[in-house]
Biopython code that builds the backbone (N, CA, C, O; Angstrom):
import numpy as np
from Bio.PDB.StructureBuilder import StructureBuilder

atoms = [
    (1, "UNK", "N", (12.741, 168.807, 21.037)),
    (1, "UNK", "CA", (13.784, 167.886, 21.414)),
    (1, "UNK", "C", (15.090, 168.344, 20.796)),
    (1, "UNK", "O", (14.948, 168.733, 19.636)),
    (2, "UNK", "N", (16.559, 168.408, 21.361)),
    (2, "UNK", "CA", (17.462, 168.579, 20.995)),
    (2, "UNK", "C", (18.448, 167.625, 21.632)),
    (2, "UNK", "O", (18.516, 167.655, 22.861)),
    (3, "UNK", "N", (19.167, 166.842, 21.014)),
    (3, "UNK", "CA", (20.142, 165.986, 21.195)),
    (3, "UNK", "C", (21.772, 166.734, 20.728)),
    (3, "UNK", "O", (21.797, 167.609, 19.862)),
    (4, "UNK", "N", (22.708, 166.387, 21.232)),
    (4, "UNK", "CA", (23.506, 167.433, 21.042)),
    (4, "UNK", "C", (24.919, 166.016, 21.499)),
    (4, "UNK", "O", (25.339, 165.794, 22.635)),
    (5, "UNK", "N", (25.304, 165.378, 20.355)),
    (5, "UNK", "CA", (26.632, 164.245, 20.663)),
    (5, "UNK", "C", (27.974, 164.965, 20.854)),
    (5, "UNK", "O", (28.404, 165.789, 20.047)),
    (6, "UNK", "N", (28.709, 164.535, 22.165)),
    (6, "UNK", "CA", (29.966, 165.007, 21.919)),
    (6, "UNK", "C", (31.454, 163.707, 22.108)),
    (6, "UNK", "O", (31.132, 162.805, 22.880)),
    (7, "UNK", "N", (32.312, 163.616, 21.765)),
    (7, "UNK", "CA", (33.142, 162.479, 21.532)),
    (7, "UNK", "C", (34.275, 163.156, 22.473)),
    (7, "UNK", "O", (34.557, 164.326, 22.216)),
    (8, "UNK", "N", (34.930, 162.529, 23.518)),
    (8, "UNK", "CA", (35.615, 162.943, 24.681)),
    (8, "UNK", "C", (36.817, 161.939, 25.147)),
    (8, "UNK", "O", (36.520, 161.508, 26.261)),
    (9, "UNK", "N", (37.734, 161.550, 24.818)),
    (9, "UNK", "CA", (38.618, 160.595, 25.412)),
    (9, "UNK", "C", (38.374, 159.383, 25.173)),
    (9, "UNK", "O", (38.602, 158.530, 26.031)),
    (10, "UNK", "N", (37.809, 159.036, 23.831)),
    (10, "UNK", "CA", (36.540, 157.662, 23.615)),
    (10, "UNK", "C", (35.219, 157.439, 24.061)),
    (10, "UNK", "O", (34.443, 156.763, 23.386)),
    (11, "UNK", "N", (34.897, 157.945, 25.134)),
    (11, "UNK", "CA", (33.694, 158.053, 25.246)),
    (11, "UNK", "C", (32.691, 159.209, 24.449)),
    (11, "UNK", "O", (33.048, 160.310, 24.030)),
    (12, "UNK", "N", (31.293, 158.581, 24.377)),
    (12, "UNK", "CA", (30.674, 159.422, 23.181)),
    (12, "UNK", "C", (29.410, 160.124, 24.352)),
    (12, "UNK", "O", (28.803, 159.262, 24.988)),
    (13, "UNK", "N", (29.140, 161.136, 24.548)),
    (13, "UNK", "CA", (28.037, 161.527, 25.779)),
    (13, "UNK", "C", (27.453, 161.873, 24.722)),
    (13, "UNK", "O", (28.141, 162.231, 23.766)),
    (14, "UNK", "N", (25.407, 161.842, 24.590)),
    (14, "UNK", "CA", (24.793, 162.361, 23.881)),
    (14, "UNK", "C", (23.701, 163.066, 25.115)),
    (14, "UNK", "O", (22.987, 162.400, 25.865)),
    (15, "UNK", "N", (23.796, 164.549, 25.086)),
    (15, "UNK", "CA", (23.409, 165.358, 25.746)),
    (15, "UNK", "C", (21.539, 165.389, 25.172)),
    (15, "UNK", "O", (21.127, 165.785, 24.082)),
    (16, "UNK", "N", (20.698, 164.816, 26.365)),
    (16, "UNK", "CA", (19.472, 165.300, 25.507)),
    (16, "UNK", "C", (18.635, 165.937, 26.441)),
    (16, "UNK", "O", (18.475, 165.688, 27.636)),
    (17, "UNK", "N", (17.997, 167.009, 25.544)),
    (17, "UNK", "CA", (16.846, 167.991, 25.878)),
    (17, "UNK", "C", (15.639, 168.048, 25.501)),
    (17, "UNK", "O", (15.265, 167.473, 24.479)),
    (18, "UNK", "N", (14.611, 168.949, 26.488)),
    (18, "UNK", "CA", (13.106, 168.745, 25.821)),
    (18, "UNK", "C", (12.332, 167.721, 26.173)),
    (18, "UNK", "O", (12.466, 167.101, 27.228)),
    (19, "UNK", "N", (11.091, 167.387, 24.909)),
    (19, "UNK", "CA", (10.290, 166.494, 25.002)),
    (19, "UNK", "C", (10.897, 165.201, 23.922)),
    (19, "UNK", "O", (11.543, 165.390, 22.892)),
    (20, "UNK", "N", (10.552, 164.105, 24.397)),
    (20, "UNK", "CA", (10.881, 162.477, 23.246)),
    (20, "UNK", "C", (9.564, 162.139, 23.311)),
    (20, "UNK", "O", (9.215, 161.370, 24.207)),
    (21, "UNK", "N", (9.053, 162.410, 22.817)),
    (21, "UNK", "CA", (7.556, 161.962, 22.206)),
    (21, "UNK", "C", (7.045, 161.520, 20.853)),
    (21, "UNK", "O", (7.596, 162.034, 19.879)),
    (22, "UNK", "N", (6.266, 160.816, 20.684)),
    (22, "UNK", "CA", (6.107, 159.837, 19.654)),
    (22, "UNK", "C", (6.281, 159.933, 18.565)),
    (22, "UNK", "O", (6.728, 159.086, 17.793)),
    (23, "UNK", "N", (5.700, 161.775, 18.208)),
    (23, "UNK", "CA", (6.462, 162.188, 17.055)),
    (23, "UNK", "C", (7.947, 162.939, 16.592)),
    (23, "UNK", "O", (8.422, 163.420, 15.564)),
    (24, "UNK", "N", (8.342, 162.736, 17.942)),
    (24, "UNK", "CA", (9.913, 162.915, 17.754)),
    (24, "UNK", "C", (10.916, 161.392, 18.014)),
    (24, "UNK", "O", (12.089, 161.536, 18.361)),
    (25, "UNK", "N", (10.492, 160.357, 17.866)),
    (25, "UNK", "CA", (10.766, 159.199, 17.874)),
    (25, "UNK", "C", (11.659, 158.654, 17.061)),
    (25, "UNK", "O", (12.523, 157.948, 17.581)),
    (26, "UNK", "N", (11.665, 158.832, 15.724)),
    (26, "UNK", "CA", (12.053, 158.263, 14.487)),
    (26, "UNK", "C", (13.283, 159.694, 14.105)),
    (26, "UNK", "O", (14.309, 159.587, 13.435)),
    (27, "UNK", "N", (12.950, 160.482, 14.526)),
    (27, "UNK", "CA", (13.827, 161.552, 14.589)),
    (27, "UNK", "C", (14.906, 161.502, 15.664)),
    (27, "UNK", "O", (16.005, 162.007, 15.433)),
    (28, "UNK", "N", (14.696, 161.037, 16.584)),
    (28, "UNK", "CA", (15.328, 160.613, 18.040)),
    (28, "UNK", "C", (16.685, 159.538, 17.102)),
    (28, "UNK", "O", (17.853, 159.725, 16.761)),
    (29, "UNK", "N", (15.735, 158.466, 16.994)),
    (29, "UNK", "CA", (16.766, 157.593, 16.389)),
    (29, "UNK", "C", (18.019, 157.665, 15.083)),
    (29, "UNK", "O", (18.975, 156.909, 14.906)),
    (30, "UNK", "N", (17.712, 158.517, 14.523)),
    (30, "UNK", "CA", (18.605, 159.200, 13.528)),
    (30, "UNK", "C", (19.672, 159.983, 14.166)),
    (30, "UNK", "O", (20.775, 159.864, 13.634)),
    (31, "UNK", "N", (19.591, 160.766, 15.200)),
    (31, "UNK", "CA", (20.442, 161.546, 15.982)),
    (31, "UNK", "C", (21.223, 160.884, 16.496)),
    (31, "UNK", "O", (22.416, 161.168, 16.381)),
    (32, "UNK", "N", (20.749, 159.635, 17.331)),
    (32, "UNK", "CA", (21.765, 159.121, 18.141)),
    (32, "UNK", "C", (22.474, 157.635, 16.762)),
    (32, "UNK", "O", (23.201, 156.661, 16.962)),
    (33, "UNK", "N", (21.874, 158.103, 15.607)),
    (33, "UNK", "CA", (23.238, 157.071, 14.950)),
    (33, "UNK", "C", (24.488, 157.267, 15.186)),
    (33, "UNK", "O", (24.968, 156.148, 15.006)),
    (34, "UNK", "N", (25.378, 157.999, 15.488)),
    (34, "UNK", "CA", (26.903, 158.203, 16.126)),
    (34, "UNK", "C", (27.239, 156.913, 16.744)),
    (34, "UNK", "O", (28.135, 156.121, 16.452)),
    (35, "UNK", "N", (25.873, 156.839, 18.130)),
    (35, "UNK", "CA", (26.351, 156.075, 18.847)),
    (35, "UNK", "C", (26.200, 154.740, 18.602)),
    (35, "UNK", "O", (26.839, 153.910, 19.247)),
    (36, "UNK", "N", (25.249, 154.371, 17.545)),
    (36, "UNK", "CA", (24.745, 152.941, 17.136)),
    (36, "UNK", "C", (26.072, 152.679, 16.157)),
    (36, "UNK", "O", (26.443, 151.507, 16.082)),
    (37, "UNK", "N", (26.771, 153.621, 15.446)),
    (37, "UNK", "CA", (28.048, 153.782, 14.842)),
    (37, "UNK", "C", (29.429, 153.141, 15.726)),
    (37, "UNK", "O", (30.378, 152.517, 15.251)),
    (38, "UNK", "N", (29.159, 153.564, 17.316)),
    (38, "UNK", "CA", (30.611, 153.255, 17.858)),
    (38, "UNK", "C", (29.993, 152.728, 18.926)),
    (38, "UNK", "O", (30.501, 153.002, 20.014)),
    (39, "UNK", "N", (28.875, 151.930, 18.917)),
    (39, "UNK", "CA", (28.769, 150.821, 20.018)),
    (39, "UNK", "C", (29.816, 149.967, 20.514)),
    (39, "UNK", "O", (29.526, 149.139, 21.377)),
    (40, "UNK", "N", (30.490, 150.018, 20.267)),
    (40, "UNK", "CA", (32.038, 149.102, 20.828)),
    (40, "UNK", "C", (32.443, 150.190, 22.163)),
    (40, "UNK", "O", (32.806, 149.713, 23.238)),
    (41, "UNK", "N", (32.340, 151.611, 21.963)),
    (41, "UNK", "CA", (32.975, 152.389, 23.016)),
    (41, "UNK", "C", (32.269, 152.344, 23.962)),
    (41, "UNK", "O", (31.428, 151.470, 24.171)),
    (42, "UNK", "N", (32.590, 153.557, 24.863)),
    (42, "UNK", "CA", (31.458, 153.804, 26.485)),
    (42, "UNK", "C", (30.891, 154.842, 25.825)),
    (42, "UNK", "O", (31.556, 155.400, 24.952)),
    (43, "UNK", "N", (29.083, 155.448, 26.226)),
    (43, "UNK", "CA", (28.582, 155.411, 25.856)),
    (43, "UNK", "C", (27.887, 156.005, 27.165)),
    (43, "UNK", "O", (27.480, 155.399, 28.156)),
    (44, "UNK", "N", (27.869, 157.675, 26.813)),
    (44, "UNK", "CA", (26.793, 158.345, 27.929)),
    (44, "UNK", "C", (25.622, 158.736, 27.640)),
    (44, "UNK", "O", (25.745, 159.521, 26.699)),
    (45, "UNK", "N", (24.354, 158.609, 27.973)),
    (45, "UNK", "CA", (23.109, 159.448, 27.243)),
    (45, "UNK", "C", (22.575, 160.285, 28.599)),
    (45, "UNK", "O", (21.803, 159.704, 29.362)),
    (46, "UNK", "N", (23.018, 161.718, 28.897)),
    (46, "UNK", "CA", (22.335, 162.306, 29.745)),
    (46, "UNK", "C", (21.455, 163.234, 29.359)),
    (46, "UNK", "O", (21.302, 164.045, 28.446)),
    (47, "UNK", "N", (20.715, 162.726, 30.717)),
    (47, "UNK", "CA", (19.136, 163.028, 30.794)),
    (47, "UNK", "C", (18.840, 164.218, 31.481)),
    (47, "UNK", "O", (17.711, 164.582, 31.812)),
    (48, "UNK", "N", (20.049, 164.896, 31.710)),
    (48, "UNK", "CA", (19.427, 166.320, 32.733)),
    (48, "UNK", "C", (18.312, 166.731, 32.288)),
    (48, "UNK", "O", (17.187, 166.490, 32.725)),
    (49, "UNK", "N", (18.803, 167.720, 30.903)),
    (49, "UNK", "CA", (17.102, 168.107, 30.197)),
    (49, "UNK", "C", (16.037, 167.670, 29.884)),
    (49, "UNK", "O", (15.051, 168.231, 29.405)),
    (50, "UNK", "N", (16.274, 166.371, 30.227)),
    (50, "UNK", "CA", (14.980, 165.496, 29.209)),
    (50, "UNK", "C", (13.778, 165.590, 29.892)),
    (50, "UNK", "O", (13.716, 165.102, 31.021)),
    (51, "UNK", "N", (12.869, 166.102, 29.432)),
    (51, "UNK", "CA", (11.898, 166.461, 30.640)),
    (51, "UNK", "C", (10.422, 165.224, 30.135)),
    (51, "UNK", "O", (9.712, 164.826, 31.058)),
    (52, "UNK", "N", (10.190, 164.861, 29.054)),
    (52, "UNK", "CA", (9.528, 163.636, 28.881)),
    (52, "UNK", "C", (9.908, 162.745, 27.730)),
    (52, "UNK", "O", (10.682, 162.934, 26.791)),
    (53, "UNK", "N", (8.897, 161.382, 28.168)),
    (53, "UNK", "CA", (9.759, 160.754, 27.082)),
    (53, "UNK", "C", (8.564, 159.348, 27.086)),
    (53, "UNK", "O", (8.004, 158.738, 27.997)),
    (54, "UNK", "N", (8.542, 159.248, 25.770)),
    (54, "UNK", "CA", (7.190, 157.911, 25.736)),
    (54, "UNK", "C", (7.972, 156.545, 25.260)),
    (54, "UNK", "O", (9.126, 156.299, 24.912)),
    (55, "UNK", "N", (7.001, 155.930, 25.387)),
    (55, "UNK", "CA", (7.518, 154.547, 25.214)),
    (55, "UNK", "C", (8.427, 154.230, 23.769)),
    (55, "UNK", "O", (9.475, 153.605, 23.607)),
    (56, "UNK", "N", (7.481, 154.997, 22.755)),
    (56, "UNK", "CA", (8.267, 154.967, 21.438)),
    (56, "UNK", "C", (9.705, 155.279, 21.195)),
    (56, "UNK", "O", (10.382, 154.718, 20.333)),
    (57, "UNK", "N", (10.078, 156.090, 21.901)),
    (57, "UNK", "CA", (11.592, 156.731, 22.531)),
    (57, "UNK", "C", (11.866, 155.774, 23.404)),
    (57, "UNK", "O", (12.554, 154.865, 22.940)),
    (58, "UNK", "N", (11.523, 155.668, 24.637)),
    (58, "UNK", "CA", (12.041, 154.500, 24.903)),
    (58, "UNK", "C", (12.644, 153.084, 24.524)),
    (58, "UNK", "O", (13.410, 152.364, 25.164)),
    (59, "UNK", "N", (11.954, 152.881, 23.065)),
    (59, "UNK", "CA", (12.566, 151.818, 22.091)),
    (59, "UNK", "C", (13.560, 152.009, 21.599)),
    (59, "UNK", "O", (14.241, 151.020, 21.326)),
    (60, "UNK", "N", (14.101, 153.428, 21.258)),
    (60, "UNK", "CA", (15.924, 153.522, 20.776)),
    (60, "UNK", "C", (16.200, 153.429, 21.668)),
    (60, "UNK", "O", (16.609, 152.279, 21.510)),
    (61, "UNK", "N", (16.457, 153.678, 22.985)),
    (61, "UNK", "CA", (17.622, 153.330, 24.355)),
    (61, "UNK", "C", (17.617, 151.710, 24.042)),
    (61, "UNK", "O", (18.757, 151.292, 23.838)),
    (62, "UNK", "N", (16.793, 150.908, 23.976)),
    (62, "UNK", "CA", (16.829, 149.658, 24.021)),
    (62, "UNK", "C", (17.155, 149.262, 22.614)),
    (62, "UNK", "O", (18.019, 148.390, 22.709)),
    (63, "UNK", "N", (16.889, 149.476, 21.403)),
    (63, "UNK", "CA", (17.838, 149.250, 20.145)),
    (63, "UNK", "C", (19.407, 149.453, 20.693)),
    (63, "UNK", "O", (20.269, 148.575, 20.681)),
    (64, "UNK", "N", (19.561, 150.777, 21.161)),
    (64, "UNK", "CA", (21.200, 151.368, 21.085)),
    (64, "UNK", "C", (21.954, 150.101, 22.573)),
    (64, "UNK", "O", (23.050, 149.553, 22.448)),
    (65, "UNK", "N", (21.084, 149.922, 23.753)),
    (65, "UNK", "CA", (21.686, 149.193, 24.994)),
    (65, "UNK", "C", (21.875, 147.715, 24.110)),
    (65, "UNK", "O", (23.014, 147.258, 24.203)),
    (66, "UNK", "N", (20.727, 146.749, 23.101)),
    (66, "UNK", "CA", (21.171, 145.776, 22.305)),
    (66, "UNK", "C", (22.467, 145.703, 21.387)),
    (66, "UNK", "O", (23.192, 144.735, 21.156)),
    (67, "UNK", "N", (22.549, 147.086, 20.908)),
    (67, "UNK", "CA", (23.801, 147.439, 19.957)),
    (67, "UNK", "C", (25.118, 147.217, 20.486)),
    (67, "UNK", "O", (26.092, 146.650, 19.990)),
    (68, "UNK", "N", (24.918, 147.878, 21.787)),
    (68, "UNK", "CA", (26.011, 147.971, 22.458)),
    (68, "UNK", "C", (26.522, 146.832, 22.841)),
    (68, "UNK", "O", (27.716, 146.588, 22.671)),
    (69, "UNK", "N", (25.450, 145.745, 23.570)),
    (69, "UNK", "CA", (26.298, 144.753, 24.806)),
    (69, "UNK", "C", (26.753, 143.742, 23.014)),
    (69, "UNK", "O", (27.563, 142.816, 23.039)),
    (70, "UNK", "N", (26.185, 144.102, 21.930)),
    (70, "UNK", "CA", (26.818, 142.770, 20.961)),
    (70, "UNK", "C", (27.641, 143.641, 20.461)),
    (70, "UNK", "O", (28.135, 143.188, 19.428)),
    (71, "UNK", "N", (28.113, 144.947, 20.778)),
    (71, "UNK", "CA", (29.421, 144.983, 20.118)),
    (71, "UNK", "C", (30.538, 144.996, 20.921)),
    (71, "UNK", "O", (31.645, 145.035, 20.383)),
    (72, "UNK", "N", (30.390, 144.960, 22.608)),
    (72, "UNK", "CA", (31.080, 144.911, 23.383)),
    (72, "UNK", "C", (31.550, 146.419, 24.235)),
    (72, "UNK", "O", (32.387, 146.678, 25.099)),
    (73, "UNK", "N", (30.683, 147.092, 23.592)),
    (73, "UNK", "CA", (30.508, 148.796, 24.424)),
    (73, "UNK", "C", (30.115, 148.770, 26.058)),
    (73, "UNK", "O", (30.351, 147.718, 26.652)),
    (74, "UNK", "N", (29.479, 149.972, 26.864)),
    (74, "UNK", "CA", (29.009, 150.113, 27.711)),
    (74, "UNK", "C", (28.087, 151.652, 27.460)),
    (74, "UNK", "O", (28.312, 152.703, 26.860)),
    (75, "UNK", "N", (27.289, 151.262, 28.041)),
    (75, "UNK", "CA", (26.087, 152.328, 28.172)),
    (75, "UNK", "C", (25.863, 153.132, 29.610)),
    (75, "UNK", "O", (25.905, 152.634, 30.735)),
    (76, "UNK", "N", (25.709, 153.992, 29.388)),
    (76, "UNK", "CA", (25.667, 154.404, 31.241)),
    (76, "UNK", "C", (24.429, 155.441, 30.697)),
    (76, "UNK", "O", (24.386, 155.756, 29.507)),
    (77, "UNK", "N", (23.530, 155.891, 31.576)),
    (77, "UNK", "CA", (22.267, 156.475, 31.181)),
    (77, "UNK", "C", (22.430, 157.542, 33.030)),
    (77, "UNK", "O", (22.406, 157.113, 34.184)),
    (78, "UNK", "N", (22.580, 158.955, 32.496)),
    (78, "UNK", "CA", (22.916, 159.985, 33.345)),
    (78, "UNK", "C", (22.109, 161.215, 33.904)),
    (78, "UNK", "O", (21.352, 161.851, 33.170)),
    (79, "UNK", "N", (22.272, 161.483, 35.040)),
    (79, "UNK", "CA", (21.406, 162.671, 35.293)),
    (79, "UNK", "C", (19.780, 162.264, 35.145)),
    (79, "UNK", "O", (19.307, 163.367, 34.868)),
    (80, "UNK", "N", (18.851, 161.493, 35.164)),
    (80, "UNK", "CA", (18.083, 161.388, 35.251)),
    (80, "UNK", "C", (16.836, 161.869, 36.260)),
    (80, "UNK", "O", (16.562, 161.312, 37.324)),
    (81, "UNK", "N", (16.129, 163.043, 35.686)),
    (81, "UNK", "CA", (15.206, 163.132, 36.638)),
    (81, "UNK", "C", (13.840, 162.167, 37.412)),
    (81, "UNK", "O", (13.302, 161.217, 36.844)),
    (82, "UNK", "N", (13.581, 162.512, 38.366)),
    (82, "UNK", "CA", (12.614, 161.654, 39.093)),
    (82, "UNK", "C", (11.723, 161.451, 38.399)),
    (82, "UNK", "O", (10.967, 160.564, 38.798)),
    (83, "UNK", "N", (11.352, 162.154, 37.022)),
    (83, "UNK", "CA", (9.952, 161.846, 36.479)),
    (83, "UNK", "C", (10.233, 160.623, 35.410)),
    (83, "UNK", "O", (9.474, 159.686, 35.162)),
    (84, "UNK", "N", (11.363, 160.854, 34.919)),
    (84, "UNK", "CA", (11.861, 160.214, 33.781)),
    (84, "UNK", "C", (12.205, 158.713, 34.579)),
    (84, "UNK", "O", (11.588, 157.772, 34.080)),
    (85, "UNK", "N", (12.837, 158.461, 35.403)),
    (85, "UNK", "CA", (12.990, 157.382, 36.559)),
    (85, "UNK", "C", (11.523, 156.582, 36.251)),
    (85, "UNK", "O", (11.239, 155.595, 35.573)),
    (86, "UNK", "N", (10.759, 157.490, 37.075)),
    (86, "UNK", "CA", (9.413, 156.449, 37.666)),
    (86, "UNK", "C", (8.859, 155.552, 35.942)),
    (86, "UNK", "O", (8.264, 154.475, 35.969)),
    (87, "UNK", "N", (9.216, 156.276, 34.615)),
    (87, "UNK", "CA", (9.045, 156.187, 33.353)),
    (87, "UNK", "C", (9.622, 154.761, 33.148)),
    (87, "UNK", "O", (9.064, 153.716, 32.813)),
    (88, "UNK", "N", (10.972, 155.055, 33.469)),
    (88, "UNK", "CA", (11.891, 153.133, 33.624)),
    (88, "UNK", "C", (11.327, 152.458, 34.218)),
    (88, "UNK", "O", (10.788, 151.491, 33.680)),
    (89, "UNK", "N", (11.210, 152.705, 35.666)),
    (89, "UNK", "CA", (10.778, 151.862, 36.494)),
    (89, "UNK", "C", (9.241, 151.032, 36.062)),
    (89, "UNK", "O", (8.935, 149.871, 35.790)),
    (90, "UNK", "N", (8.758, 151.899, 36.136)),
    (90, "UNK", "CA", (7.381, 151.138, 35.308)),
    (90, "UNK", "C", (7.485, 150.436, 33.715)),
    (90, "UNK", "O", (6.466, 150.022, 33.163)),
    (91, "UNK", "N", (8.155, 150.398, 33.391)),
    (91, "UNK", "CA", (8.409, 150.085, 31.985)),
    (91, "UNK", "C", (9.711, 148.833, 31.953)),
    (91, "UNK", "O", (10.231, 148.305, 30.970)),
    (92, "UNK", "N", (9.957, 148.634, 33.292)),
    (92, "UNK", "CA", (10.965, 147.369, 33.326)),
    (92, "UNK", "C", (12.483, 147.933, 32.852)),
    (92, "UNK", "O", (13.380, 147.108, 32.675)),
    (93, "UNK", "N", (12.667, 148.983, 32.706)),
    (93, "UNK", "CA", (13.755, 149.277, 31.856)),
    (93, "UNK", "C", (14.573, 149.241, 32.924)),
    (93, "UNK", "O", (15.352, 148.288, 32.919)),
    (94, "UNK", "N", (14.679, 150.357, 34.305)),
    (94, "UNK", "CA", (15.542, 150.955, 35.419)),
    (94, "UNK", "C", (16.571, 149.881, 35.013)),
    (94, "UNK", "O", (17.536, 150.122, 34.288)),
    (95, "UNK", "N", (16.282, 148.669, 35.542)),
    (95, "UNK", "CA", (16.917, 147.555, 35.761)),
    (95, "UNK", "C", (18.319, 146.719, 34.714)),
    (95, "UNK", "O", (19.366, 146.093, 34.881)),
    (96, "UNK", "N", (17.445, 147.242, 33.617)),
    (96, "UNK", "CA", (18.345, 147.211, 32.427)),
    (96, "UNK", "C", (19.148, 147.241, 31.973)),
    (96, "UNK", "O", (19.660, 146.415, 31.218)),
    (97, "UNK", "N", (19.829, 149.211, 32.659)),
    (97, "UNK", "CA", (20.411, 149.753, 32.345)),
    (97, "UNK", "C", (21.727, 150.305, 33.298)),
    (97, "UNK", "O", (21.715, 149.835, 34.435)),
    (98, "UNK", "N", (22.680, 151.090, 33.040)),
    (98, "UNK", "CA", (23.530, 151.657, 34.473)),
    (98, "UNK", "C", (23.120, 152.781, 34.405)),
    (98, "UNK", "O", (23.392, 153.505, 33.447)),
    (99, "UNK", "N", (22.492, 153.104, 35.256)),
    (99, "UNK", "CA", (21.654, 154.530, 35.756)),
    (99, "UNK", "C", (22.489, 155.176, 36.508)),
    (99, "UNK", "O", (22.463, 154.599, 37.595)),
    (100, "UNK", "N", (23.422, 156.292, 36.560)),
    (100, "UNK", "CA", (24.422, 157.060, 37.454)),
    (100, "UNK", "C", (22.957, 158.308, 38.047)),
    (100, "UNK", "O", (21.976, 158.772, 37.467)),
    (101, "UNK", "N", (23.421, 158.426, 39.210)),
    (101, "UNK", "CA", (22.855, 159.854, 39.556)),
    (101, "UNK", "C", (23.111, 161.149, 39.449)),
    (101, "UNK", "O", (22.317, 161.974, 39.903)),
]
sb = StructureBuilder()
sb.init_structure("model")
sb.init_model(0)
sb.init_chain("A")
sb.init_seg("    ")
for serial, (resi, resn, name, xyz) in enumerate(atoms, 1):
    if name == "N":
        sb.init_residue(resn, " ", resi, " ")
    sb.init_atom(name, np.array(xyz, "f"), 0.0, 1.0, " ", f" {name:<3s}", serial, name[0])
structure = sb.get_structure()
């Protein structure tokens, strides 16, 4: 897994790659502190690379999307492949979130 934050005109994009799996979980969440840092801003997490991702990972998007709407930020969740999709969708999340294509 490689996460890779960059800060752009106020908005913060956190570029992620690889696998998010259970034992990269707790490691996941340390990376994206930046953005749990400036939850007030907009707020990209693209998914081009992300090639899997388990439920345990799935629990920081939903810590960081809680962070956000109480600090008054926006979240947009990007590039998402079809595998990673059907992952939301079954998991109630899709709906959640602003999913760009």
């Amino acid at each position: 897994m490689k996460t890779e934050i960059k800060e752009e005109n106020g908005i913060y994009t956190a570029i992620l790659e690889g696998w998010l799996d259970t034992n990269m979980a707790a490691q996941f969440r340390e990376e994206l502190q930046p953005l749990f840092d400036n939850a007030d801003k907009q707020i990209v997490l693209d998914c081009k690379g992300l090639e899997y991702i388990t439920s345990s990972s799935l629990r920081t998007f939903l810590l960081l999307r809680k962070e956000v709407a109480a600090k008054g930020g926006h979240i947009t969740i990007a590039n998402v492949k079809d595998e990673i999709k059907e992952v939301f969708r079954m998991t109630g999340f899709y709906n959640m979130f602003d999913i760009k294509e």
